[in-house]
C-alpha positions in Angstrom: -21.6 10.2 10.9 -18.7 12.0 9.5 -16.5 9.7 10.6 -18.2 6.6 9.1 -18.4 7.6 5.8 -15.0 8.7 6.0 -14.0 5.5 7.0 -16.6 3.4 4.4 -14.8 5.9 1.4 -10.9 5.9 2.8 -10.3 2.7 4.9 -7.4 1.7 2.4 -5.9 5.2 2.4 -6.6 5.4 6.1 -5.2 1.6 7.2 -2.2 2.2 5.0 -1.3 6.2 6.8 -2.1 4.5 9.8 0.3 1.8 9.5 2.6 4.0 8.5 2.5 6.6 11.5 2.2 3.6 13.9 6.2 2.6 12.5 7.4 6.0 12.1 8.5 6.9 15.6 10.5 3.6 15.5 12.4 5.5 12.5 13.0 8.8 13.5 14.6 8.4 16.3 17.7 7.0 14.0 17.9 10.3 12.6 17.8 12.1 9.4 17.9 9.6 6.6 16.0 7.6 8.3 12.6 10.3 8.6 13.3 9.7 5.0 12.2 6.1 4.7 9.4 7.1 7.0 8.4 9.5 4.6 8.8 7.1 1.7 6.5 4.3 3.8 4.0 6.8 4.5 4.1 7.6 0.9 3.8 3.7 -0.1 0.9 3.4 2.7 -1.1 6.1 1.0 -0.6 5.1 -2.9 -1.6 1.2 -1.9 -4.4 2.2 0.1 -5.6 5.0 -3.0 -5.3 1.6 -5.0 -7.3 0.0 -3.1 -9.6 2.3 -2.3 -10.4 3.4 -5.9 -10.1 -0.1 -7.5 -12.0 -2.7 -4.6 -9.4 -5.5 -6.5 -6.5 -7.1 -5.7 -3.3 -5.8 -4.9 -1.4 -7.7 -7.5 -3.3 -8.8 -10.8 -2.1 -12.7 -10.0 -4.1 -13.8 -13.2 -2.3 -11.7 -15.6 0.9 -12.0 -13.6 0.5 -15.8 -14.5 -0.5 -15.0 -18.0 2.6 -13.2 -18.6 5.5 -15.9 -17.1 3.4 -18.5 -19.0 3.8 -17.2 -22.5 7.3 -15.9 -21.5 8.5 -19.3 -19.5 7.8 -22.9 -20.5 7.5 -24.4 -17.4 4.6 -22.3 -16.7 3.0 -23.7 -19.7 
């Protein structure tokens, strides 16, 4: 049970760790600076996930990205 809801509340936050811990060991065996990227993936992993989690949208706004380059750009227009 505890497990479920944990899952229905966190899969974002828990796919994007999960991910992340899954590509670790490939990194830290390559030594320091490279436990540092690991860090900054699981770091990434977690925020996208959070995003997704608390939002339920899309990644990247792609209507307002489009907005944007087609006032700024002409051949958007």
């Amino acid at each position: 049970m505890f497990w479920k809801q944990l899952w229905e509340s966190h899969k974002g936050r828990l796919l994007g760790i999960a991910a992340a811990v899954f590509l670790c060991p490939i990194y830290l065996f390559f030594g320091f600076w490279n436990m540092l990227f690991c860090a900054l993936l699981l770091f990434i992993g977690y925020t996208i996930g959070k995003q997704k989690d608390l939002d339920g949208g899309p990644l990247l706004p792609w209507g307002t990205i489009w907005e944007w380059l087609s006032t700024r750009w002409r051949p958007f227009k």
